[in-house]
Each structure stands twice: as structure tokens, then as C-alpha cells.
C-alpha positions in Angstrom: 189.2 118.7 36.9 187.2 120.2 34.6 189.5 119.8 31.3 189.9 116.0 32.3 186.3 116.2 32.4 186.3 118.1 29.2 188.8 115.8 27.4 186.4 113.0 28.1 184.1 114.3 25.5 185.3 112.5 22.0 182.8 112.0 19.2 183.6 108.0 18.1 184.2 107.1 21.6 181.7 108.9 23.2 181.9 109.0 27.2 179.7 106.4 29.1 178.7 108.3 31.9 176.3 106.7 34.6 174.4 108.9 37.2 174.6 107.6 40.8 171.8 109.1 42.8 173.6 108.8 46.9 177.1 108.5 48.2 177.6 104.8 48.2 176.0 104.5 43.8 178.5 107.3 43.0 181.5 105.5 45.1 180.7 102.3 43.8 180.6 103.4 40.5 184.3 105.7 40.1 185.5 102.1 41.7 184.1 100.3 39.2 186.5 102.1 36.9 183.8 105.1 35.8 186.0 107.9 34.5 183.1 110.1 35.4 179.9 110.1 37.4 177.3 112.0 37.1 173.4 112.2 39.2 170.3 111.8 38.1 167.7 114.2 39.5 164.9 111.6 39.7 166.9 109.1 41.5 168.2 112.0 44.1 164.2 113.2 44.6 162.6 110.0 44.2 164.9 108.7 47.2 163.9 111.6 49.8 160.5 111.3 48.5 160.2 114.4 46.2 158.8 115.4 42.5 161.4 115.4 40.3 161.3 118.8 38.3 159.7 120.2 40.0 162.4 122.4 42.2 162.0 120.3 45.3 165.7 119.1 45.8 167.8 122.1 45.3 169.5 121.9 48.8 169.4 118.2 48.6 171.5 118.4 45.4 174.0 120.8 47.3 174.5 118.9 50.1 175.2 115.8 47.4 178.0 117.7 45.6 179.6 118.6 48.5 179.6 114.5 49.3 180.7 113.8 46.1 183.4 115.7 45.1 186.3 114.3 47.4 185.8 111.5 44.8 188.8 110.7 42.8 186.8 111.1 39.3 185.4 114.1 37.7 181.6 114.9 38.6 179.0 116.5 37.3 175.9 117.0 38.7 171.9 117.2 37.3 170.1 120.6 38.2 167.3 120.4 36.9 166.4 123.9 35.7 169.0 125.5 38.1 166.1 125.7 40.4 165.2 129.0 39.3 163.9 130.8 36.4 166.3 133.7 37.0 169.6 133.8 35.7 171.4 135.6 38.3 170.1 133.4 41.2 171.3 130.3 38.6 174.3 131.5 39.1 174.5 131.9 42.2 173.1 128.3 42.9 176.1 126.8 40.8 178.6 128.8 43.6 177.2 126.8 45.9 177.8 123.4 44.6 182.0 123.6 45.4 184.1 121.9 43.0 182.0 120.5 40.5 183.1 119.2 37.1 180.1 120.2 35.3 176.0 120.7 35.7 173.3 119.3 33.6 170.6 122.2 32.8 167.5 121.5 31.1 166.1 124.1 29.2 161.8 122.6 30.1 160.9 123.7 26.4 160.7 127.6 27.8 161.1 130.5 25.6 165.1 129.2 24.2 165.9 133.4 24.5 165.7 133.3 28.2 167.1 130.0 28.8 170.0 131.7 26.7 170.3 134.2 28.9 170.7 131.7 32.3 173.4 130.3 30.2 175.3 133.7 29.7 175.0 134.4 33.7 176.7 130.3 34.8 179.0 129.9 31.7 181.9 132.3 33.9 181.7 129.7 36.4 184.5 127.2 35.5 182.4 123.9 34.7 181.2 122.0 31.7 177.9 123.6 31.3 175.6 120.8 29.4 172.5 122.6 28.3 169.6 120.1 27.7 167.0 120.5 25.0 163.7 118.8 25.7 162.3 119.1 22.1 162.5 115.2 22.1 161.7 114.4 25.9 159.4 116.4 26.3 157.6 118.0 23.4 157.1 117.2 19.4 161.2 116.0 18.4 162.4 117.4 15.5 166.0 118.1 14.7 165.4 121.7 12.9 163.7 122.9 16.4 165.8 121.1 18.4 169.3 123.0 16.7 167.2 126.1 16.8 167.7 126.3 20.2 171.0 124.3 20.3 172.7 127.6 18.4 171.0 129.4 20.4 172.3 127.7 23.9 175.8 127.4 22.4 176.3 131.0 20.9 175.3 131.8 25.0 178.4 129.6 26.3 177.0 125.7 26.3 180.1 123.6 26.6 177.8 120.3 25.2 174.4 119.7 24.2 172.0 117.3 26.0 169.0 115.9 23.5 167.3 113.0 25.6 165.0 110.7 23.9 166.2 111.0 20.4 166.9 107.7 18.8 166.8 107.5 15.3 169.9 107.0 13.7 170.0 109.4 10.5 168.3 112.3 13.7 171.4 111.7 15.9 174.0 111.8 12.7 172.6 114.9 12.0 172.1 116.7 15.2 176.4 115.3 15.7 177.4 116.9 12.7 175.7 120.5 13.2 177.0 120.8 16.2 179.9 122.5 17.1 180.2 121.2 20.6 179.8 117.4 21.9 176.3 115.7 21.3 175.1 114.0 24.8 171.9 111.6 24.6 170.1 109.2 26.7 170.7 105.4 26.7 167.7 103.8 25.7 167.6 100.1 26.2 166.3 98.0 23.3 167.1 100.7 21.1 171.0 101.8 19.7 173.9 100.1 21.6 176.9 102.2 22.7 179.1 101.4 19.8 176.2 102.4 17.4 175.9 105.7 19.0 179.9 105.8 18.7 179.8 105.5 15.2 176.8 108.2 14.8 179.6 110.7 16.3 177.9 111.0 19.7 180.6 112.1 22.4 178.8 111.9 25.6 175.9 108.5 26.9 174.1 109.4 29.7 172.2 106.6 31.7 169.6 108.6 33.1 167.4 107.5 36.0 167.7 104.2 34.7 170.4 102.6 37.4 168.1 104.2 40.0 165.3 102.5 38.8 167.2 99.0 38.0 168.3 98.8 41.4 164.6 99.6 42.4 163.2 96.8 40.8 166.4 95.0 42.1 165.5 95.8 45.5 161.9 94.6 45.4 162.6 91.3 43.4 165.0 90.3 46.4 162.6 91.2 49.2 159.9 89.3 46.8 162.5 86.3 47.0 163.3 86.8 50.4 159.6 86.1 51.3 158.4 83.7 48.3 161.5 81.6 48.3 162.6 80.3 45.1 164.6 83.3 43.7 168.2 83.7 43.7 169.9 87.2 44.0 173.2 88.2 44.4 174.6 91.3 46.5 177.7 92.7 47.3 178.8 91.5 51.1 178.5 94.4 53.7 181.6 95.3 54.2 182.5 96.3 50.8 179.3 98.6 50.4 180.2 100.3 54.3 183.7 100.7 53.0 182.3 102.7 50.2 181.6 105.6 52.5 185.3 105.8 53.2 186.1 105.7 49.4 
């Protein structure tokens, strides 16, 4: 599964790869003709009410692999940190996910030496390991600090590099060029459309927590409706959702 997964990765017609939070987002999704799913760590916290990163849904995001993975698509799941600082028990942790595609791990803008090192200890563990770099999400940007640790996380065994929150064009170009392995970023609505990012080289589009949080709002404008009268919503019939955990 994993070199499917791998082939999916094309610079020019980057992979769209939406990230399902429960069983029945992640089925819906590979039916919907996804070639790939992938989670999103808020959405999986935020719906057992949890802090996302903060470490609180390791065996939550076990038990979710183990749901997922009889799915007839390639999957890779979001790990946050690896739920540890230390690389051997990050290592451990990915043993426990069964057949996985790949794992999202975001580096948390610690010291890029150690983070290195958690790489080394996962990457003999046959998945696509996408190493996130939070220069942009969470600190100052900057594409010279951001490749600083992207050499760094790919001379350690990264199979792609994650860089959410960058969205200026001439950035992206140049962080897809340096790199030697496939440029993931964030969707950002309002901002570069898929074909944009396409043509900036990037191989991999991530949607985030933002299908989590559209179907939240989704979810509340209906009940508003349901109660206010006056709105219009449409949902998929019952049956067709409950078949989804047969899928």
C-alpha cells in the first residue's frame, strides 16, 4: 500500500488528500472516489472532547487506524508529535498503528536535531513518513529556516515535507524546488486554488481540520434551521450513512 500511496505524490498534480476525523468521514470519503484519506488530529480530539496537541488522543488515534485500514484506499494517519518526545517510544507507537500508509509528524518548532533523531528511529518502519515543519504555523515563516530543518528531517529519512500555513506563491515555488522530496501544504480557502498550487510544483494538498470544522458549522446551521424554520439543508438519507460502517 505504501508505494500506491507513494506514487500518489506528483509535483504538477499534487495529491488532494482530505482528512476524515471517524469511521463513517473516512468511508464516505474513499467512496466519494478519494485515492487517499488521511485524519486530522483536531477533528479526532475535538470529537472525544480533547486538546489537540497536546498528547491527549494517542490511544484514540490507534484504535482509529485499526478502523480505518480495512478501507480500500491508502491511509495515513496525523500523530501529532508521535505522542512522545522520545524516539524509541515513537517508534514503538507507529508498531502499534497496523497497516498504515503513512503518519503525519510535526516537528512543534523543537530543537530540528532531536526531531531528526525521532525520524531516524520510525523511518525503518515501512510508511510514508511526512515530517511537518511549523516554521509557518506556528512560529515567524521564513523559507531559509523552514529548509534548514527540511534538510535536516530529510537527510534523517523524511519521505515528504509538510509546511502548513505557507501561502505565498514565489515561498511555495521555492520551498518545491529545494526540495528533494514532495512539498505537502495546507488548503487555505480564499487564498491559492488547487491548480495554482499544481503549477507551483506542490505534490501533496492537505485539507486540515477544515472538513471537521465545515461539517461543524454544518451541523449547527441545521439544528438552527430545524428550530427557526426558514432554512433549507440537505443530508444524505440514513441508510446510506449506516451502510458506511459496512464499507
Amino acid at each position: 500500500m505504501i508505494s500506491a500511496f507513494r506514487a500518489l505524490h506528483r509535483p504538477g498534480d499534487p495529491l488532494v488528500l482530505p482528512n476524515a476525523w471517524d469511521h463513517a468521514s473516512a468511508a464516505a470519503l474513499a467512496e466519494a472516489g478519494f485515492p487517499a484519506i488521511g485524519t486530522t488530529s483536531l477533528g479526532v480530539a475535538a470529537a472525544l472532547g480533547l486538546h489537540d496537541g497536546a498528547a491527549e488522543t494517542a490511544q484514540a488515534t490507534i484504535d482509529l487506524a485499526h478502523r480505518l485500514t480495512h478501507l480500500p484506499v491508502p491511509i495515513t494517519m496525523d500523530i501529532e508529535n508521535g505522542f512522545s518526545t522520545d524516539p524509541a517510544e515513537v517508534a514503538a507507537y507507529l508498531d502499534r498503528l497496523g497497516p498504515v500508509a503513512g503518519v503525519n509528524l510535526e516537528d512543534q518548532l523543537a530543537d530540528p536535531h532531536h526531531f531528526a533523531q525521532v525520524l531516524v528511529a520510525v523511518t525503518a518502519h515501512d510508511v510514508f513518513i511526512n515530517a511537518r515543519i511549523d516554521t509557518y504555523w506556528l512560529g515567524d515563516g521564513g523559507v531559509d529556516a523552514t529548509l534548514e530543518r527540511a534538510k535536516a528531517y530529510v537527510a534523517a529519512g523524511a519521505d515528504g515535507i509538510f509546511v502548513p500555513g505557507v501561502k505565498e506563491p514565489q515561498e511555495i515555488a521555492r520551498l518545491a524546488e529545494a526540495l528533494d522530496v514532495p512539498l505537502n501544504v495546507l488548503f487555505l480557502p480564499g487564498t491559492l486554488t488547487v491548480p495554482q498550487l499544481a503549477e507551483l510544483g506542490v505534490a501533496r494538498i492537505s485539507t486540515g481540520s477544515l472538513l471537521y470544522r465545515v461539517a461543524h458549522g454544518a451541523a449547527i446551521d441545521a439544528a438552527l434551521g430545524v428550530r427557526d424554520g426558514g432554512r433549507s439543508f440537505a443530508a444524505p438519507p440514513y441508510a446510506a450513512v449506516d451502510a458506511l460502517s459496512r464499507s
